[in-house]
N, C-alpha and C positions, 0 to 999 in steps of 0.2 A: 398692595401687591407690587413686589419688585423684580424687573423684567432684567438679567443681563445680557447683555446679545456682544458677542464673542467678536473679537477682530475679523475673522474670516464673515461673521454674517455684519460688523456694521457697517456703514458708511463710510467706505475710504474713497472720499470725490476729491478730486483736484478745485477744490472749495475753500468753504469758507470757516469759522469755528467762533467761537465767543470766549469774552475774556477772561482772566484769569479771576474775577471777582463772579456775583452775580450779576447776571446781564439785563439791564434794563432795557424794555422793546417798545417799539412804537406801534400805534393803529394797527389791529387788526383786521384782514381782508376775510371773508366767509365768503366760500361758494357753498350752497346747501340744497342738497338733494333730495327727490321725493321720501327716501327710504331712512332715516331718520340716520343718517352721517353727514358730516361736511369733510370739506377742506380748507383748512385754518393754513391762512401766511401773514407773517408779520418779517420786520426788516429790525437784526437786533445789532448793536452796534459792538465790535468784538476787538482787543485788543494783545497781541498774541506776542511773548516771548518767545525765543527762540529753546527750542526745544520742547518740556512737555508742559501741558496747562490744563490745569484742572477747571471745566468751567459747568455755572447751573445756572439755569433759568428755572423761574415759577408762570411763564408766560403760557401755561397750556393747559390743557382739561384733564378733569379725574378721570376722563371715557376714551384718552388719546386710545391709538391703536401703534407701539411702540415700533413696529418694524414697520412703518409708514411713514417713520421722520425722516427727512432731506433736511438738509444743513450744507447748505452751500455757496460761494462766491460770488452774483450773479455777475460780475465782468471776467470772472473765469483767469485774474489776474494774480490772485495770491494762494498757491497750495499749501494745503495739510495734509494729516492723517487721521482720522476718527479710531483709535486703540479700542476707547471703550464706550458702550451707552450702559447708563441706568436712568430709569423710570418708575418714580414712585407716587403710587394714586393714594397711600393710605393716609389718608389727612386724619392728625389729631381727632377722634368724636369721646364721646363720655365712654363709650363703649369701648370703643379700641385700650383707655385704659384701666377698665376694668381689666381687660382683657391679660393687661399689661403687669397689673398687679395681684394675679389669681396666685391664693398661695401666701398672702401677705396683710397684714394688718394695717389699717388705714383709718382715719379720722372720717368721722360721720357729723356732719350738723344735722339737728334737730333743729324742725320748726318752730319757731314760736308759740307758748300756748298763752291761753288769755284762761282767767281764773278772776272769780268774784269777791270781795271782799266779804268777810264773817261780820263787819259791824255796818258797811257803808250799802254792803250788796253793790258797789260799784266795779265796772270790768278794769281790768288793770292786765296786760300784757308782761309774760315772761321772759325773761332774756334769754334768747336761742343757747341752745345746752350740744357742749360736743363731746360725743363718745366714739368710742372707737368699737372695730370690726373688723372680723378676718374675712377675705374673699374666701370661701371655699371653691365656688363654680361661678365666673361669669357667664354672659350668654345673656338669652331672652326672658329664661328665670332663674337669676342670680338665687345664688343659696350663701348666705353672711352666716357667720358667726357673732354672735356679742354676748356676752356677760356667760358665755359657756352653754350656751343656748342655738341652736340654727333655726333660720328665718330662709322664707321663699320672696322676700323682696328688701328693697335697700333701706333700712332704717331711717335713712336720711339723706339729705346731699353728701355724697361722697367730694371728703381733701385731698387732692393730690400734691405728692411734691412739686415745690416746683424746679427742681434741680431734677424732673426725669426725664432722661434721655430720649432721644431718637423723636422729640416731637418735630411735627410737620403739617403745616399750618395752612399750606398750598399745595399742589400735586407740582411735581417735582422732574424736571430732564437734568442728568450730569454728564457731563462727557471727559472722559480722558482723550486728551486730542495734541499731537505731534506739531510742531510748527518749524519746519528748515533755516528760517527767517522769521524777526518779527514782523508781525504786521500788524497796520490798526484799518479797520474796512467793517462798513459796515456788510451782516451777512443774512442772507436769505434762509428762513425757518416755514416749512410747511411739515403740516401731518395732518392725517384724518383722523377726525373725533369723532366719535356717537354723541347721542342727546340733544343734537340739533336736526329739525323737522319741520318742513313748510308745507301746507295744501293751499289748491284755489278755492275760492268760494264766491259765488257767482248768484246775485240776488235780481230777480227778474221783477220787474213793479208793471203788472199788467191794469189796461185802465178797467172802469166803470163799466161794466157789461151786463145789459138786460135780454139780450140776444146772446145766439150756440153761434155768432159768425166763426167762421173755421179761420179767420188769419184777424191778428191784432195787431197794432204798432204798441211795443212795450220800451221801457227805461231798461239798460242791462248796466249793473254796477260791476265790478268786477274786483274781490282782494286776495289779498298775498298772507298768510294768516302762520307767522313763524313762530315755535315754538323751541325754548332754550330750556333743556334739563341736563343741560353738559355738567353742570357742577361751578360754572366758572362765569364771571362777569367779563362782557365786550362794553368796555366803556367809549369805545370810539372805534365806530368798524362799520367796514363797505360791504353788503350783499349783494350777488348775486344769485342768482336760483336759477338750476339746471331740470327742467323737464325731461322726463324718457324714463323707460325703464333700462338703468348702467345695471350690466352684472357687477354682482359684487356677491363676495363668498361672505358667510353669515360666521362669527369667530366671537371670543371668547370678551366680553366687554369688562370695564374697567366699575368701580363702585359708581351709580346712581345719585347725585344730590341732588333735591327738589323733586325728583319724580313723582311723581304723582300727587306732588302737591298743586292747589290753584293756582293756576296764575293769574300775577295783573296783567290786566288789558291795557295795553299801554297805546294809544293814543297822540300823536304829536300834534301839537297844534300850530296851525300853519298860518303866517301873516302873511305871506306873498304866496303866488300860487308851485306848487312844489314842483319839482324835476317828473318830467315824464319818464315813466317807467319804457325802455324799448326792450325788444328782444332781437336774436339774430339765431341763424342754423350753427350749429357747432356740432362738429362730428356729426353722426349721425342722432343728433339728440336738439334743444332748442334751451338756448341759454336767454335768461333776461336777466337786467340790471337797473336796480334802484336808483341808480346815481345820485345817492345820497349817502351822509354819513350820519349814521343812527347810533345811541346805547341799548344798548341787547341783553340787559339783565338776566342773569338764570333766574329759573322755574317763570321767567316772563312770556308773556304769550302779546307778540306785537302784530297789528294789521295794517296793512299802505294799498291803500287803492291802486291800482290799476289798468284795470277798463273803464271806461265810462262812455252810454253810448245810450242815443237816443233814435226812436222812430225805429225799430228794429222790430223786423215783421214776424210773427210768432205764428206758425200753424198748428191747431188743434183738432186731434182727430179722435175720434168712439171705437174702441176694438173689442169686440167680444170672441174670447177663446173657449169653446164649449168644452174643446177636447186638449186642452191646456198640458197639461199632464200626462201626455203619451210617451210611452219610450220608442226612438226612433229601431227602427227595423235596418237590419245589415245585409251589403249584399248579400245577395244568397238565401235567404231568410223570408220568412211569411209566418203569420199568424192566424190561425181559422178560427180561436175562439170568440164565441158572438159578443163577449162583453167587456172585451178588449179597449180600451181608449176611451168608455165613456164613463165620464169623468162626474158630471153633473154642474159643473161650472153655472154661475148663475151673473157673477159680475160682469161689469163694463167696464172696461178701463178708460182713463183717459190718458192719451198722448202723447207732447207739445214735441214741435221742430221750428230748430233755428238752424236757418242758412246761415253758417259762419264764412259771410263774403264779404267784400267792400262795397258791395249795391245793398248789400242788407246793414252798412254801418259799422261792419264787426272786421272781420280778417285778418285777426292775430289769430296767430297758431295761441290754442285755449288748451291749456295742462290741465288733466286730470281733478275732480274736484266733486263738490258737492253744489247740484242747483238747486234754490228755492224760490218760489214762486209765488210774488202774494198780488194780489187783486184791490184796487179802491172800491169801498162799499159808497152808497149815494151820498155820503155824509163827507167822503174825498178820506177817510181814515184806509190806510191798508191791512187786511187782512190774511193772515197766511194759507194758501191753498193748495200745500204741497210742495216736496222736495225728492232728490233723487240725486245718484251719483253720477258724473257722466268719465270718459275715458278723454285718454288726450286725444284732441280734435284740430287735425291740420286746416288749415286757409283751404275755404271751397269745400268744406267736407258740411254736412247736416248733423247738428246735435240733436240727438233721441232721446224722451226723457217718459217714463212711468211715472205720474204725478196724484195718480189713485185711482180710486172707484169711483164713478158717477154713482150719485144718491137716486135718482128718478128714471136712471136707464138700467134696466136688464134686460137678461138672454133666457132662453129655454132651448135645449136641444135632445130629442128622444131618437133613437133606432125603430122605423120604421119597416126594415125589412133586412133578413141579413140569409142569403143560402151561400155552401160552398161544394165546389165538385173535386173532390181531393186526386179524383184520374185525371181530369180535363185541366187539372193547377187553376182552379179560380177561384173568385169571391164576388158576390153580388151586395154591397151593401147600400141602405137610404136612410136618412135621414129626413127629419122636419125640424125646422129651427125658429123659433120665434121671437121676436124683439118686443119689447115696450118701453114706450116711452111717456115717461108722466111731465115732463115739459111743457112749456104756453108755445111755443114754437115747433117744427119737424126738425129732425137731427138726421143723419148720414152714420149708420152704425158699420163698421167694416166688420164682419162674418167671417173669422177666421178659420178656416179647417185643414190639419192635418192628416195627409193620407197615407197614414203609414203603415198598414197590415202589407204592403209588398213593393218590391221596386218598381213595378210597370201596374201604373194607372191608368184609365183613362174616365173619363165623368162620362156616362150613357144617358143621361137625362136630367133637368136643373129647368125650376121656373123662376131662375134669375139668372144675371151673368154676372160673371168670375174675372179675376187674372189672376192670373202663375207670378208667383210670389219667387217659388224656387222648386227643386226637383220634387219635394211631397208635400207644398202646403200652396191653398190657392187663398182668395179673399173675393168675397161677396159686398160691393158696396150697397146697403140694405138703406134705405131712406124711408123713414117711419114718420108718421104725419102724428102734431102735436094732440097729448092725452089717449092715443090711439097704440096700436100693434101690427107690425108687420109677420105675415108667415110667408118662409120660402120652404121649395123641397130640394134635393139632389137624390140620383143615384150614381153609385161606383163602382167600375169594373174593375178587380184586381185577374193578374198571371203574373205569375210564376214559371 
């Protein structure tokens, strides 16, 4: 795909340009953002006659985003004018010239075939045979001609000339660029690509637990987990990774290579102990940096630790939501039918919260990610017992994580009693709730309840106590004694 963008839309900075040959660039800088774009700068060294120069780089990705390119001076000491850009993502593929040659007859090799001997019976190999074939249709099912015959696939390896034009072998910037003066300087190149994408991933190593104690001291690892399907190798290049959600408008991307192919897990291996990862506020977002310089291969998938943090206190709590699945009630609004909100929920869920503070060992602001959770069995092997997504979590804030079901703890929750008086605007409804717990130990189940048939509640009677959660949902801490069951009741007054 070839982009040209018009004098009046390119680049005309009191900047920088590159030379009149192909520009050879150094080290590339990556800033890379949650949303699978970066920002790519390299420094390309550019030498300018006077007047116009024709200059390209192959120093960029198949996935650039064209009207995102700066080309600039950075001492702001030698001006140009940027006349023209083109940008070409169509790299040479088998496809592109088929494509190329629709319409045209073209040499085919055949395969080798191997054939038995009539006296020896021994296998003996034939020597590849080349014929030829017209393109009628390329595409996904090519349709060839050969021997006056159509075919719905390609005979053979298809020959190309090699005198055909227009090949391109890397994705491609050129610029028609004005120079008043010559000059030689090197000059500053950034633009945003797609196809590069980093997430956290954050592995919790909880110990040996033969007890429900509600807090653990656990190991918290913490990695950076980048993934490269830009099309383009970083053979020597500085990360950083920007946290936050940046607006950015969603627009038309350049071809994909490697996409969705596997990648290596690429791994460094470290004989001194490596640069600590720091981060800092930037904008209103949180920037961190590797301080290091990596190869970033496409379709690679690379990890570099990050957190690493010990004695880190983990709370674990029992929640059973009976009525889970309610839809909230709008000002104004009430519900009188009796069978409203019950759900039949039977699960318990469990929990975990981490204080992300500097008394709990942690205190980086933690970017959005995936947690997993495994547990040492008596044997000191770890196990995995769950995972979950968490959001970005500022220093001092509590990470909350759904980590499953309890296997030995359930809930029970039935209506008990439900009238309404549509003159007087009210609602009488009860409930009974039950816990069990098949445990060697008692557990702390929290009794979750939603009150949402009206906006004005008030509880008329309860053989347990509650808090107020938030304006319609309270919490029962229920404490069930091991191999046993706890029953509570409530009643609730709605108006309207």
């Amino acid at each position: 795909m070839r982009h040209n963008l018009l004098p009046s839309l390119a680049l005309t900075l009191a900047a920088t340009s590159f030379a009149q040959q192909s520009a050879s660039t150094s080290p590339t800088a990556l800033t890379i953002y949650n949303q699978d774009f970066a920002v790519a700068r390299t420094t390309v060294p550019l030498d300018l006659k006077t007047g116009n120069n024709e200059v390209l780089t192959t120093s960029v990705t198949s996935q650039l985003e064209p009207d995102s390119v700066v080309l600039r001076d950075p001492s702001s000491h030698n001006a140009f004018t940027i006349a023209e850009q083109n940008y070409d993502a169509g790299v040479v593929t088998q496809q592109w010239l088929l494509e190329k040659y629709e319409g045209k007859t073209i040499d085919f090799q055949l395969q080798p075939a191997t054939r038995y001997g009539t006296e020896s019976g021994q296998p003996h190999e034939l020597p590849a045979k080349i014929i030829q074939g017209r393109i009628i249709r390329a595409g996904e099912n090519p349709l060839i001609e050969v021997d006056g015959r159509m075919q719905f696939q390609l005979p053979g390896t298809p020959l190309f000339p090699a005198t055909t034009d227009g090949l391109l072998l890397k994705p491609t910037l050129r610029w028609q660029i004005y120079a008043p003066k010559a000059a030689n300087f090197p000059a500053e190149l950034a633009y945003i690509t797609h196809g590069l994408s980093w997430q956290a991933n954050y592995n919790i190593v909880l110990p040996e637990s033969s007890t429900t104690a509600a807090s653990e001291l656990a190991d918290v690892l913490g990695w950076v987990t980048i993934n490269n399907n830009s099309g383009t190798d970083f053979p020597q290049t500085t990360i950083q990774l920007m946290a936050g959600d940046v607006a950015k408008v969603q627009q038309f991307r350049g071809r994909a290579y490697g996409a969705g192919v596997a990648g290596n897990l690429a791994m460094a291996e470290v004989a001194a102990p490596p640069p600590e990862v720091t981060q800092q506020a930037f904008d209103d977002f949180h920037l961190y940096d590797l301080h290091r310089t990596v190869a970033l291969r496409n379709s690679e998938t690379k990890q570099i630790q990050f957190i690493e943090a010990s004695k880190v206190t983990v709370e674990r709590t029992y929640q059973y939501e009976g009525n889970a699945l309610y839809q909230p009630i709008y000002l104004g609004f009430h519900n009188v039918q009796p069978d409203y909100g019950l759900t039949g929920n039977k699960r318990v869920t469990i929990q975990q919260e981490i204080k992300n503070s500097d008394s709990n060992h942690l205190g980086m602001p933690l970017p959005a990610g995936r947690l997993r959770l495994y547990r040492r069995d008596s044997t000191g092997q770890m196990q995995f017992v769950g995972e979950n997504n968490i959001q970005h979590t500022p220093a001092e804030q509590t990470v909350k994580v759904t980590s499953g079901n309890a296997f030995d703890l359930t809930g029970s929750r039935k209506q008990t009693d439900f009238h309404t008086d549509t003159r007087a605007h009210t609602i009488d409804e009860s409930f009974e709730i039950t816990l069990s717990n098949q445990k060697t130990q008692p557990v702390t189940i929290h009794a979750i309840e939603h009150l949402h048939r009206a906006q004005n509640w008030q509880v008329t009677a309860k053989s347990a106590d509650y808090t107020k959660r938030d304006s319609n949902t309270i919490d029962f801490p229920i404490t069930v004694p091991a191999k046993g069951e706890t029953t509570f009741t409530y009643t609730v007054h709605y108006t309207w």
